[in-house]
PARO-699908 format. One record per residue (C-alpha): x negated, y, z negated; residue in one letter. Coordinates in Angstrom, 3 decimals. Layout:
<atoms>
{atom {X,Y,Z},'A'}
...
</atoms>
This chain:
<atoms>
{atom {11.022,40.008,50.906},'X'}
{atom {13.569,41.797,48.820},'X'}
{atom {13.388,39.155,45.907},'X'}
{atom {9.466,38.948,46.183},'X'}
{atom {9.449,42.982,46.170},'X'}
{atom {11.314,42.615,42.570},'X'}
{atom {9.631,39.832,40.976},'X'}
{atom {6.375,41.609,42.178},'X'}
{atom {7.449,44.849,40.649},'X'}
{atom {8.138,43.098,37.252},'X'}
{atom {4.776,41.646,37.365},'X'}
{atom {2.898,44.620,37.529},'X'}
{atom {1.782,46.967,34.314},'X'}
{atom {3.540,50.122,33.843},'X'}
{atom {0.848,53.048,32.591},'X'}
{atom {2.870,53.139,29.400},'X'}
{atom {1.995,50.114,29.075},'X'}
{atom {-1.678,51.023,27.919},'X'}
{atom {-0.465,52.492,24.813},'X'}
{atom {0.509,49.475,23.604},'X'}
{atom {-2.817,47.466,25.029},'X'}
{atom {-4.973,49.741,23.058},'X'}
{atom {-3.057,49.307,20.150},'X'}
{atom {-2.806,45.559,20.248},'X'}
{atom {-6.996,45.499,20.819},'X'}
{atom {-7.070,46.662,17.763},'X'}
{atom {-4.643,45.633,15.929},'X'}
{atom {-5.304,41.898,15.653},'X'}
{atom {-8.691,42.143,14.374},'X'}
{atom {-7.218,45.261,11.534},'X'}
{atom {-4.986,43.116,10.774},'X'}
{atom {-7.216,40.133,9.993},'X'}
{atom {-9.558,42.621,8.416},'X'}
{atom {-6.635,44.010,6.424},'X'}
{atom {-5.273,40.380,5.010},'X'}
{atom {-8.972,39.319,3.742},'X'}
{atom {-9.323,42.835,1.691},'X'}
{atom {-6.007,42.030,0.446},'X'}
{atom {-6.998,38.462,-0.373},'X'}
{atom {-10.283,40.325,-2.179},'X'}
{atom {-8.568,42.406,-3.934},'X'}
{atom {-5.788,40.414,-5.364},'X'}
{atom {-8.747,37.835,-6.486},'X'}
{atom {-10.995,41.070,-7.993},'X'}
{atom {-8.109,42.284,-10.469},'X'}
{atom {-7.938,38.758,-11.661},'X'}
{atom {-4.870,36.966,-9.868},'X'}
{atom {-4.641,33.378,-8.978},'X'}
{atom {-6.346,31.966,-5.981},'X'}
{atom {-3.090,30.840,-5.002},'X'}
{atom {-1.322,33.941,-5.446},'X'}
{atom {-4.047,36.174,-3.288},'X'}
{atom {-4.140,33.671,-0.619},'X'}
{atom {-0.130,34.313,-0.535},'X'}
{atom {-0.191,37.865,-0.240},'X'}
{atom {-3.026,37.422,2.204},'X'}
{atom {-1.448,34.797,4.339},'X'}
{atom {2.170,37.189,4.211},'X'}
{atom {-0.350,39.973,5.967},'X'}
{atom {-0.858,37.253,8.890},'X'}
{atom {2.313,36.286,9.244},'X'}
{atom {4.367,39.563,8.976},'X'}
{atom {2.522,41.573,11.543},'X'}
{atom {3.802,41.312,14.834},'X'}
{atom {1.930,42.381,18.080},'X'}
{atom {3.938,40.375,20.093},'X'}
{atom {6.732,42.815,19.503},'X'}
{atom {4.216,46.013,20.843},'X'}
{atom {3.524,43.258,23.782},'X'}
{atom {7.148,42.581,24.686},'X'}
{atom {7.894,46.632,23.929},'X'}
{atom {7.130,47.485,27.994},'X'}
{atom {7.189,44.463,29.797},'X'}
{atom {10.474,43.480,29.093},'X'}
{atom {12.083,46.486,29.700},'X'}
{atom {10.545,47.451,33.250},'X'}
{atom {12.073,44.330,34.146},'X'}
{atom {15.316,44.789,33.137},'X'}
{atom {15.166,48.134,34.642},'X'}
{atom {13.884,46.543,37.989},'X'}
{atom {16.645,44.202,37.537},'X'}
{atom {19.105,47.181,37.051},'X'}
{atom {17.949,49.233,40.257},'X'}
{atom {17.932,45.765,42.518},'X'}
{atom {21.515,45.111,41.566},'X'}
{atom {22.418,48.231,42.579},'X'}
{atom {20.088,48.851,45.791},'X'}
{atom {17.101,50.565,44.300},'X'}
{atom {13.945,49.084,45.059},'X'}
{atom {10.890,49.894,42.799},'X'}
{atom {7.589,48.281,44.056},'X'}
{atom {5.736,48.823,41.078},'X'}
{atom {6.270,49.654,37.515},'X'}
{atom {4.189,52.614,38.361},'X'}
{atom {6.844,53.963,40.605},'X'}
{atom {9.509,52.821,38.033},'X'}
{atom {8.032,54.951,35.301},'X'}
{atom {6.797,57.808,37.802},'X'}
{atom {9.868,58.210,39.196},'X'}
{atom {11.873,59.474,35.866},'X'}
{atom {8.982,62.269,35.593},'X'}
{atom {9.972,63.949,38.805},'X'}
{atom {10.016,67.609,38.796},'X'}
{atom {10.823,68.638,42.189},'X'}
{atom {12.011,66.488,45.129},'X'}
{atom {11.035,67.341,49.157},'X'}
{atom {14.260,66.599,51.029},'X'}
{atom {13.278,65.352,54.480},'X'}
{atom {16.468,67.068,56.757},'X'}
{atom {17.273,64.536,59.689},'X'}
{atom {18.553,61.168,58.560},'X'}
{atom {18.218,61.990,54.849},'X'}
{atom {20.342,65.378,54.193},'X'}
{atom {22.322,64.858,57.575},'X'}
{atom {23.853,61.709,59.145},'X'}
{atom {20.892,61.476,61.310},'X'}
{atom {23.202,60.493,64.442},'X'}
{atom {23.441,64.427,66.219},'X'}
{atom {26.171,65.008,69.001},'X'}
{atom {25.736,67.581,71.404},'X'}
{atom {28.126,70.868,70.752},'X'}
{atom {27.265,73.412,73.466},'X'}
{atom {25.821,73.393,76.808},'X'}
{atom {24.673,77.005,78.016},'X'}
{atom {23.463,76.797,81.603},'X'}
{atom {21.799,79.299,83.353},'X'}
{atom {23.691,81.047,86.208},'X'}
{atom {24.197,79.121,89.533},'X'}
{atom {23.905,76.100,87.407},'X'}
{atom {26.409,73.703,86.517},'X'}
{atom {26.738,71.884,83.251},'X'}
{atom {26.206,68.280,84.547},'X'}
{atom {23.482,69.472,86.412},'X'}
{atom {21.675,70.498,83.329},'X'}
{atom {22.583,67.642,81.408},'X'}
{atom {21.332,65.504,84.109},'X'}
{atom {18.025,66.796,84.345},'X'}
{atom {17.938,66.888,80.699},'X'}
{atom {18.706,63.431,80.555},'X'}
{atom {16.240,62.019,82.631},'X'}
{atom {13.599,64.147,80.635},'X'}
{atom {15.131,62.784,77.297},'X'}
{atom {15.639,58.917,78.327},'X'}
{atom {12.100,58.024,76.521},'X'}
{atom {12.252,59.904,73.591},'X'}
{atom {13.134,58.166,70.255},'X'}
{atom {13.866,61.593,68.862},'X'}
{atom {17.519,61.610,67.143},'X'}
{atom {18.201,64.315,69.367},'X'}
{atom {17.437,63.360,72.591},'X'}
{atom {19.968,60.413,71.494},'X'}
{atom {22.473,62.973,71.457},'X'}
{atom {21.989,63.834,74.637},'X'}
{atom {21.570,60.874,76.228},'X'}
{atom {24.906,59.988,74.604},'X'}
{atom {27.069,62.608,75.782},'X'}
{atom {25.471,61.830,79.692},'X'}
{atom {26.877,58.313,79.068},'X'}
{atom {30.111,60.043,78.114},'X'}
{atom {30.494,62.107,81.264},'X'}
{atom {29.062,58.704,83.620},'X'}
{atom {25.486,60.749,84.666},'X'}
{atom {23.542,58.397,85.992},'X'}
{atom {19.695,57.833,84.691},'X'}
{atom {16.999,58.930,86.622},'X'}
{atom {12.951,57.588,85.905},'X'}
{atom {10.660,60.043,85.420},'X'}
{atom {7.188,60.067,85.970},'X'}
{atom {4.118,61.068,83.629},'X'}
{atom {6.296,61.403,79.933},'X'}
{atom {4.612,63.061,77.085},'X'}
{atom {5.745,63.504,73.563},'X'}
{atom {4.571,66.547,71.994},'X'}
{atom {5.227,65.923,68.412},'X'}
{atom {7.181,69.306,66.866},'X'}
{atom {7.290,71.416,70.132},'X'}
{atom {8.916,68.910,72.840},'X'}
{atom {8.854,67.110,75.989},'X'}
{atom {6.975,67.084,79.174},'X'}
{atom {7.778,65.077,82.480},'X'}
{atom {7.967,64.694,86.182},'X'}
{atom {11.263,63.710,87.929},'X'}
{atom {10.449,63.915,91.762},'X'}
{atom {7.454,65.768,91.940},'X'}
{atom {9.119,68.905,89.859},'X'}
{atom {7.497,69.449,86.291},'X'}
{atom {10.697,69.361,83.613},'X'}
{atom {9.980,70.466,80.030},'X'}
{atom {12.383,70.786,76.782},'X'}
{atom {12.250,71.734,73.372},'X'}
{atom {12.172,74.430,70.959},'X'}
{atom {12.334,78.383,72.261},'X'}
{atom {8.555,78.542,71.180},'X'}
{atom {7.360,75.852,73.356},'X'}
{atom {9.859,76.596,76.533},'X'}
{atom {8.185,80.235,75.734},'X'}
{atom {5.194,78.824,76.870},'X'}
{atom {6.746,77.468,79.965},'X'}
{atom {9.447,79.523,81.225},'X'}
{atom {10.618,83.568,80.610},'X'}
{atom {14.055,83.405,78.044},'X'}
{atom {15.950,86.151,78.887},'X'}
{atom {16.750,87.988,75.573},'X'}
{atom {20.545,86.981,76.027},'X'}
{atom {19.784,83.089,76.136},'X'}
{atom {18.160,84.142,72.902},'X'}
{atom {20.535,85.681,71.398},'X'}
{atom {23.302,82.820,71.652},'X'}
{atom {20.237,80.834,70.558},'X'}
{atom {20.302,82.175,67.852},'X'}
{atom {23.741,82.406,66.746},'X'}
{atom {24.162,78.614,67.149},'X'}
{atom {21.533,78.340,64.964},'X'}
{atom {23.023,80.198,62.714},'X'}
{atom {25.556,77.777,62.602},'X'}
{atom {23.637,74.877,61.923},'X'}
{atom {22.986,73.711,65.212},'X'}
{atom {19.544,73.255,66.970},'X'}
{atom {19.268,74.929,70.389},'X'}
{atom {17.275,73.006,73.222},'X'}
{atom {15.516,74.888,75.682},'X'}
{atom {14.918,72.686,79.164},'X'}
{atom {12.960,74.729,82.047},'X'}
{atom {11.980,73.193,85.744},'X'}
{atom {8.833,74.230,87.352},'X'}
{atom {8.613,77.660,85.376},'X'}
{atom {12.209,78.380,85.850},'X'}
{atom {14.747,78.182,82.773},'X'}
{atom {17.810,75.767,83.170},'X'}
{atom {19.678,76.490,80.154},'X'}
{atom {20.419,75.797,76.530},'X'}
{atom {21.980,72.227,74.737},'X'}
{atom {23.066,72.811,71.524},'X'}
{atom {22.664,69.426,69.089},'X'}
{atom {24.367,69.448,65.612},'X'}
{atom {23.359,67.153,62.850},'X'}
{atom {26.458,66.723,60.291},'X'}
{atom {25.192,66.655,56.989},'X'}
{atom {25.870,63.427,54.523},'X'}
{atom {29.381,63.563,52.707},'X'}
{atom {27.091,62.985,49.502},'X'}
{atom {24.634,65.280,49.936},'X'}
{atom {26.030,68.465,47.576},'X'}
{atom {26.763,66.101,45.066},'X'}
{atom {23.137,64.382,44.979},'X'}
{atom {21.333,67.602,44.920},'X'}
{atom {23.633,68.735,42.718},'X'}
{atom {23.050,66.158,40.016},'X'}
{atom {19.231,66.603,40.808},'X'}
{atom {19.495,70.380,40.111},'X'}
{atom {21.696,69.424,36.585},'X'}
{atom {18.778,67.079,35.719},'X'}
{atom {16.349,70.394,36.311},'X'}
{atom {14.497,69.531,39.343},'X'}
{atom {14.043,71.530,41.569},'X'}
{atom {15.157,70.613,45.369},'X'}
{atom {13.056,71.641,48.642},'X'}
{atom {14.380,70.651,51.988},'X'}
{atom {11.771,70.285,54.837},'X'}
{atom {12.593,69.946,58.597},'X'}
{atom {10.717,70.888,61.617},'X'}
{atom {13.913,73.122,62.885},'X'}
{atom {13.756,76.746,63.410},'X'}
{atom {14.615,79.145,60.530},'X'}
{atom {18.303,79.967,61.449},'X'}
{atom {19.430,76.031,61.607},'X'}
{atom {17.256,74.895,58.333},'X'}
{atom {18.957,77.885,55.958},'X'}
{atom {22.053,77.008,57.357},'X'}
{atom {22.012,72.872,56.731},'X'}
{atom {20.173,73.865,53.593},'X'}
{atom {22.945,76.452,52.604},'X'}
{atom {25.862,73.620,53.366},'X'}
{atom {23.669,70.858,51.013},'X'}
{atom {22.996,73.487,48.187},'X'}
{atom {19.051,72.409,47.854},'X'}
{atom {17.126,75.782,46.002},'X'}
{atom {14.234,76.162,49.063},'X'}
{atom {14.483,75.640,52.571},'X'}
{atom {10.860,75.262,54.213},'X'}
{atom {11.459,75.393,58.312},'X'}
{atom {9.201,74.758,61.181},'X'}
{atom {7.478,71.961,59.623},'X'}
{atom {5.276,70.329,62.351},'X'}
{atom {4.989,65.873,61.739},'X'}
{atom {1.376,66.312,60.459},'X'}
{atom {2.323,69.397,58.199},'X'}
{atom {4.737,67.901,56.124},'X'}
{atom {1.874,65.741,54.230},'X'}
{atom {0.464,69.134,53.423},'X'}
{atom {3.560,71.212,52.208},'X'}
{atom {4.028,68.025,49.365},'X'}
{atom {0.477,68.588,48.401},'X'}
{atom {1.333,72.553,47.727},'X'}
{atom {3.890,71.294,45.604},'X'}
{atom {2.166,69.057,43.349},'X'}
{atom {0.407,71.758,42.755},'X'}
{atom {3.679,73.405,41.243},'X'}
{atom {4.734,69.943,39.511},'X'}
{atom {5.475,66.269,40.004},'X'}
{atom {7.131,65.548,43.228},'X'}
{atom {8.953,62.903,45.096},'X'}
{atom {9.436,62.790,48.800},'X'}
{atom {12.817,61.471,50.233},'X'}
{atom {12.396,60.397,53.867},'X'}
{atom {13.529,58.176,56.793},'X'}
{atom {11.261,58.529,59.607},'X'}
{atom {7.587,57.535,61.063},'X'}
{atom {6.313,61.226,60.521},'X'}
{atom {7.312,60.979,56.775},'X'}
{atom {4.740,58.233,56.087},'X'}
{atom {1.898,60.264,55.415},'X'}
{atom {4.380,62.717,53.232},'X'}
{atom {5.583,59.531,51.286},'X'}
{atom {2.200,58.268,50.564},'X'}
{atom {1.701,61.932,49.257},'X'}
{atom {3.732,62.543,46.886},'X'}
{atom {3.327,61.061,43.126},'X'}
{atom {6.965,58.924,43.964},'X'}
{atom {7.666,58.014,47.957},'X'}
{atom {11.229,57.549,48.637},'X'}
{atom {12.225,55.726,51.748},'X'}
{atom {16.071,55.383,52.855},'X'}
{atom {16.392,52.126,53.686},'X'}
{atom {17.918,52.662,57.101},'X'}
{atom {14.835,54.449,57.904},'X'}
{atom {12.025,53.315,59.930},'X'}
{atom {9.616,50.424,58.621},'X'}
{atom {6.536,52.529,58.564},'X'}
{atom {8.296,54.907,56.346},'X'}
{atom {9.404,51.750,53.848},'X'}
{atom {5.926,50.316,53.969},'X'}
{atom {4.464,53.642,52.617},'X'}
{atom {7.100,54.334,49.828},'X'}
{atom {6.858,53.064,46.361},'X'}
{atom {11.184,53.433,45.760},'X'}
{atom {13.180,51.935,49.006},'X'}
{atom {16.956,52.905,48.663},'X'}
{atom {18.958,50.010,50.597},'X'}
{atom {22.180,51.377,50.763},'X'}
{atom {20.819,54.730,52.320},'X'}
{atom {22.732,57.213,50.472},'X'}
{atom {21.184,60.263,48.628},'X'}
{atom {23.203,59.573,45.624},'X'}
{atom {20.694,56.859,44.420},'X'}
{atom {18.109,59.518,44.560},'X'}
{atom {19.689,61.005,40.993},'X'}
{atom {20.272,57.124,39.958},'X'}
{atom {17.097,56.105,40.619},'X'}
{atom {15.305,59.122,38.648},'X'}
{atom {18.640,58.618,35.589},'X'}
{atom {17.454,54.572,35.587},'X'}
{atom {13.655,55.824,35.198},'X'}
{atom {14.568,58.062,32.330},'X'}
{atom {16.882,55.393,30.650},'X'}
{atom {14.143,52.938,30.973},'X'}
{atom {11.282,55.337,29.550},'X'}
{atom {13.422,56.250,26.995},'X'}
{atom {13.791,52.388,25.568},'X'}
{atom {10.348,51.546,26.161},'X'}
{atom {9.494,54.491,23.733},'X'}
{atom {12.742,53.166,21.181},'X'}
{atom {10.777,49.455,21.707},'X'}
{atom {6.957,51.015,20.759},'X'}
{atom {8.718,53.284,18.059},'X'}
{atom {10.713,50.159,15.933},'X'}
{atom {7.257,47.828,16.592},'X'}
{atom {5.070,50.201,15.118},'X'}
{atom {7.703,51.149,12.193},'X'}
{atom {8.117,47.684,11.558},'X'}
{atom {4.242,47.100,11.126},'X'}
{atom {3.841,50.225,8.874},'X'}
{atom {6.440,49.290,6.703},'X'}
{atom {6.450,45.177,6.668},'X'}
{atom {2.336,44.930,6.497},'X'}
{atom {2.340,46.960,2.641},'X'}
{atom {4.942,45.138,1.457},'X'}
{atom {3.351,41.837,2.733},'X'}
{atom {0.111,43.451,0.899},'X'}
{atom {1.961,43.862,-2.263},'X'}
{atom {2.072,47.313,-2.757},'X'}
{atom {5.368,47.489,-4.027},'X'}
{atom {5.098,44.497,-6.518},'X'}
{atom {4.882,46.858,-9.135},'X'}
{atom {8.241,48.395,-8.059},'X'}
{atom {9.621,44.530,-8.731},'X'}
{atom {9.273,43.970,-4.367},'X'}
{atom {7.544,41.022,-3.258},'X'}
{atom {7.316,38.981,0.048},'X'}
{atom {7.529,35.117,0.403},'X'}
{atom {5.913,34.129,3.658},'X'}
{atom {8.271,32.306,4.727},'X'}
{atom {10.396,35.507,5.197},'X'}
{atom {7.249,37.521,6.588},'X'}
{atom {7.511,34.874,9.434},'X'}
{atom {11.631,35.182,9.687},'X'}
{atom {10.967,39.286,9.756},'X'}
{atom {8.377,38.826,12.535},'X'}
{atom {10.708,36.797,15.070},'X'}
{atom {13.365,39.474,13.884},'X'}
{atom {11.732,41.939,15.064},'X'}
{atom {10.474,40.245,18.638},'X'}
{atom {14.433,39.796,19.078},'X'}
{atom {15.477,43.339,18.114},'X'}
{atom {12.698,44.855,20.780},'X'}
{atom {14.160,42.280,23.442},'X'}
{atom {17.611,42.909,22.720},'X'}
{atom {17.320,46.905,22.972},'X'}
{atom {15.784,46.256,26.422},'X'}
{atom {18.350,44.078,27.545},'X'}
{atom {20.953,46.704,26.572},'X'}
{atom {19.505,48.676,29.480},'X'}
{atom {21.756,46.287,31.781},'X'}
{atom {24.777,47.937,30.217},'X'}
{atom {23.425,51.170,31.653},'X'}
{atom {25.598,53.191,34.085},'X'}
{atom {23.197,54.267,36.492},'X'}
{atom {25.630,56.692,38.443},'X'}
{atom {27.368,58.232,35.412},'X'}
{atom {25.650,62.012,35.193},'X'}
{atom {27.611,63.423,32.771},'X'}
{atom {24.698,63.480,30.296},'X'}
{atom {22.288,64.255,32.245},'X'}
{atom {19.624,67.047,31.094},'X'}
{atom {16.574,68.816,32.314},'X'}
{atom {13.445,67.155,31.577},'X'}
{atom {11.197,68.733,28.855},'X'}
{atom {7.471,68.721,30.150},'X'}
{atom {4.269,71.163,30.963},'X'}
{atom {4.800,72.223,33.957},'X'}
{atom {8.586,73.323,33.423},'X'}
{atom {8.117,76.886,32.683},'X'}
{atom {5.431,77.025,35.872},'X'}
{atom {8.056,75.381,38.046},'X'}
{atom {10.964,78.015,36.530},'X'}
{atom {8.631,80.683,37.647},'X'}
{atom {7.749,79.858,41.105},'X'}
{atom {10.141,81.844,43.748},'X'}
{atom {9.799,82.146,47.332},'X'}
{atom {10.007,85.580,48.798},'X'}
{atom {9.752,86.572,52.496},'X'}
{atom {7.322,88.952,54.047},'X'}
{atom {8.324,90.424,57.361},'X'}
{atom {4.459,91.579,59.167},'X'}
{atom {4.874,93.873,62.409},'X'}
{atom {2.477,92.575,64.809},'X'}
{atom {1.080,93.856,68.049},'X'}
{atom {-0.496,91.976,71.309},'X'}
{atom {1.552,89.119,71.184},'X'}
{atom {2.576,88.599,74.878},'X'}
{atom {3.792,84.913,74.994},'X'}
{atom {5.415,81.850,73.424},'X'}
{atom {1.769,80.740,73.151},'X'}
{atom {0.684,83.788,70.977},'X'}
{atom {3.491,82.858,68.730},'X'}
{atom {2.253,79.553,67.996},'X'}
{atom {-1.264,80.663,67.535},'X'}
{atom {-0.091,83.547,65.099},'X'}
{atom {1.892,80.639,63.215},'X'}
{atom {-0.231,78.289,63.329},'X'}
{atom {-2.516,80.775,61.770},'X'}
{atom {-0.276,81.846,58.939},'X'}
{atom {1.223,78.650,58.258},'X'}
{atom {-2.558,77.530,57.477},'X'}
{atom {-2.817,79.495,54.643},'X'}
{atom {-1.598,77.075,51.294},'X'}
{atom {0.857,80.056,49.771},'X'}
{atom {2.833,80.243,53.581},'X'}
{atom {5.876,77.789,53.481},'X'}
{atom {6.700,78.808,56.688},'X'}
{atom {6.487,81.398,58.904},'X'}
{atom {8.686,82.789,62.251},'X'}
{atom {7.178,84.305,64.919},'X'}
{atom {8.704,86.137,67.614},'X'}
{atom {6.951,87.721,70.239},'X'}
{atom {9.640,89.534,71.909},'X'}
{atom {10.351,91.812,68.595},'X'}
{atom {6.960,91.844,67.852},'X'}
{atom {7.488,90.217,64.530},'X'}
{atom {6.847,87.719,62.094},'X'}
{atom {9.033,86.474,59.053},'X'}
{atom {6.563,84.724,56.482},'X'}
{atom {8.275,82.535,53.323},'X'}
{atom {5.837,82.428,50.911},'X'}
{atom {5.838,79.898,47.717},'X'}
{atom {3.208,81.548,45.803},'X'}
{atom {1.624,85.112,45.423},'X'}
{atom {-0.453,86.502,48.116},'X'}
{atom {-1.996,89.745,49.135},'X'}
{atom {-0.694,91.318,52.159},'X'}
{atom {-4.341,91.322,53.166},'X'}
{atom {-4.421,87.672,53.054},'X'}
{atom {-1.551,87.650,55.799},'X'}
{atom {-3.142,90.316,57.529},'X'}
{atom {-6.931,89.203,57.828},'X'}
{atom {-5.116,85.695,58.857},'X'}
{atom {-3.285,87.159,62.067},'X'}
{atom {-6.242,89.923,63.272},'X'}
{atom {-8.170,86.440,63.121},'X'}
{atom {-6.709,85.684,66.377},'X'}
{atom {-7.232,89.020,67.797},'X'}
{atom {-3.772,90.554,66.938},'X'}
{atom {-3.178,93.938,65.193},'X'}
{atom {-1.382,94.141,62.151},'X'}
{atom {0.735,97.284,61.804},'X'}
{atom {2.266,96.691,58.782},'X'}
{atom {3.913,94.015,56.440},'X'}
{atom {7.436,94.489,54.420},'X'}
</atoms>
């Protein structure tokens, strides 16, 4: 599949590469036209038959669209060559040439940014509860979900020999948790918003929430029947290459977003540890696909991601970038699959892009300067300068200059993909827009929020709105903490919330 994916990829037509159709459709036929004026001519200020048919015939045989033809072609596949050899998959020459015009790149956080294999840190029952009680029940309530994190857990019950139980009536609910029965009790887990919903949090539970979020960690809430068991704390280390990639993606000037459906606390601190400019939290599955189209808006983007929710994010963006480790879905939808599953060849693959854009143009550039300077002199418009052609080395020049455009493609394989020392930001339109955009925060005071279920409708409300990146809602403070990545009135925010029947006392 692998070699068919590359031979595929250097079969297909980058959009480049319609430059140089265009030209050639009308070259040929200029050219033709171009060696029978130059026959006329030669024959209308009285030279020899044989002599205008020369000049003529040294028209034909100089000019050389097979160099603009080879110009493209054979340098997307030496680049496809290049990225193969070293674990980069393009699909297309589309994605090949797209992928070097990226201006900001979506981070997907589990599996991509972190290791993607979480181990459980804290467990915080609730009183009169042990700790291998709650990880008991919270492993039978996690055993059939494919979530990294219930993984986590499940792993540490192995650890400490908890046998599984089988529960009854599982459901997945995609960004909030997990529903079950285990003996006729209802057990539930998953964020503080959702167990809201289910179960009262008493404010100190909250609190330590909260700090281990703070800390990178992502607090699980589990609650039986409508009574809270306690807290599991799940940390995700971060890739050892991480920094460095989005570091050498920030050096090329792109910008670097990191999405994740984790609370606020636990995104800013994972993003803080990776370096990435913008952190955008509380990203349901189904609301990733429309945070990538907010930022095409802002420039060209490429989505990095692993997992089954990323596919409609991938198939988004202008460039869909699929670790390789990830899930098939996710590979199908990408147009760049990174084998090795590191970051890293994130910056590669963009620095192979550029390198190969950049010799296509030095390919087009010496074809057409070889045209505009060997077709004249084929002409004889220098013979009265004492500069004449012989055909014979018109048709030597035109196989030179086939081999000098293949030659400065092949010199791509000498390129060191990995080597960012000369990297540099990449000059284009929407730049200066993209230097300008900032995210601020907007904290709104709201009143008549009573539950865990009016925070979801108040977010749910504000996060519908295309300038809200994210927004956290609490109801116990009465309080919501909108990141914005564009300009909006406050009565925007404000008409959005009172929507739902809330009151709006005032927005900072």
């Amino acid at each position: 599949q692998i070699i068919q994916m590359v031979s595929d990829a250097a079969a297909t037509k980058a959009p480049i590469a319609k430059i140089a159709d265009r030209v050639s459709g009308v070259f040929v036929p200029a050219v033709i036209g171009v060696a029978l004026a130059t026959t006329l001519v030669w024959l209308l200020l009285g030279q020899t038959v044989g002599f205008a048919l020369a000049r003529g015939i040294s028209v034909l045989v100089i000019s050389c669209p097979c160099a603009l033809g080879l110009a493209t072609p054979v340098a997307i596949m030496v680049g496809n060559g290049m990225g193969a050899k070293n674990g980069i998959l393009f699909k297309t020459a589309a994605s090949l040439e797209a992928a070097g015009r990226t201006e900001i790149v979506a981070l997907d956080k589990t599996g991509t940014i972190t290791q993607g294999e979480p181990k459980v840190t804290d467990i915080l029952p609730v009183q009169g509860l042990t700790e291998t009680e709650l990880l008991r029940l919270a492993r039978a309530l996690e055993q059939k979900s494919e979530h990294p994190l219930a993984k986590a857990i499940l792993q540490r019950a192995e650890e400490e020999q908890i046998p599984a139980e089988e529960v009854t009536d599982f459901q997945a609910l995609p960004g909030n948790g997990l529903t079950a029965r285990l003996n006729g009790a209802a057990l539930s887990g998953g964020n503080l918003s959702f167990i809201s919903t289910q179960a009262a949090v008493p404010q100190d539970l909250q609190s330590k929430a909260e700090a281990l979020a703070g800390q990178g960690k992502t607090p699980l809430f589990f609650s039986q029947n409508g009574a809270l068991l306690g807290v599991i704390a799940v940390a995700d280390v971060i890739k050892e290459d991480s920094p460095q990639a989005v570091k050498e993606l920030q050096n090329m000037g792109i910008r670097v977003v990191m999405l994740t459906g984790d609370n606020q606390r636990t995104a800013q601190a994972i993003g803080k540890q990776a370096g990435v400019d913008e952190v955008i939290a509380g990203v349901l599955p189904d609301g990733k696909e429309s945070v990538i189209r907010t930022l095409k808006e802002q420039g060209r983007v490429a989505m990095v991601g692993d997992g089954i929710n990323d596919a409609p994010a991938l198939t988004r963006a202008d460039t869909g970038v699929a670790i390789g480790a990830g899930a098939d879905v996710a590979i199908d939808a990408a147009d760049v699959v990174l084998m090795k599953s590191r970051l890293l060849d994130v910056p590669a693959a963009i620095r192979l892009s550029r390198a190969t854009l950049r010799n296509i143009h030095e390919n087009l550039f010496w074809a057409f300067f070889y045209n505009t300077i060997g077709i004249p002199l084929a002409a004889g418009l220098f013979i009265p300068f004492g500069l004449t052609l012989n055909p014979m080395f018109g048709a030597a020049a035109m196989s030179l200059s086939s081999f000098c455009v293949v030659s400065n493609a092949l010199r791509l394989n000498l390129f060191n993909l990995r080597d960012a020392r000369k990297d540099k930001p990449l000059k284009s339109k929407h730049s200066k827009h993209s230097e300008e955009v900032t995210t601020m925060e907007k904290t709104m005071k709201i009143e008549g929020m009573m539950c865990g279920h009016c925070e979801a409708r108040v977010k749910k409300a504000l996060e519908a709105l295309p300038e809200v990146s994210a927004a956290n809602v609490s109801h116990e403070s009465g309080t919501a903490v909108v990141t914005l990545s564009g300009a909006l009135a406050d009565e925007a925010l404000k008409k959005a919330v009172e929507d739902q029947d809330y009151k709006v006392l005032g927005i900072q």
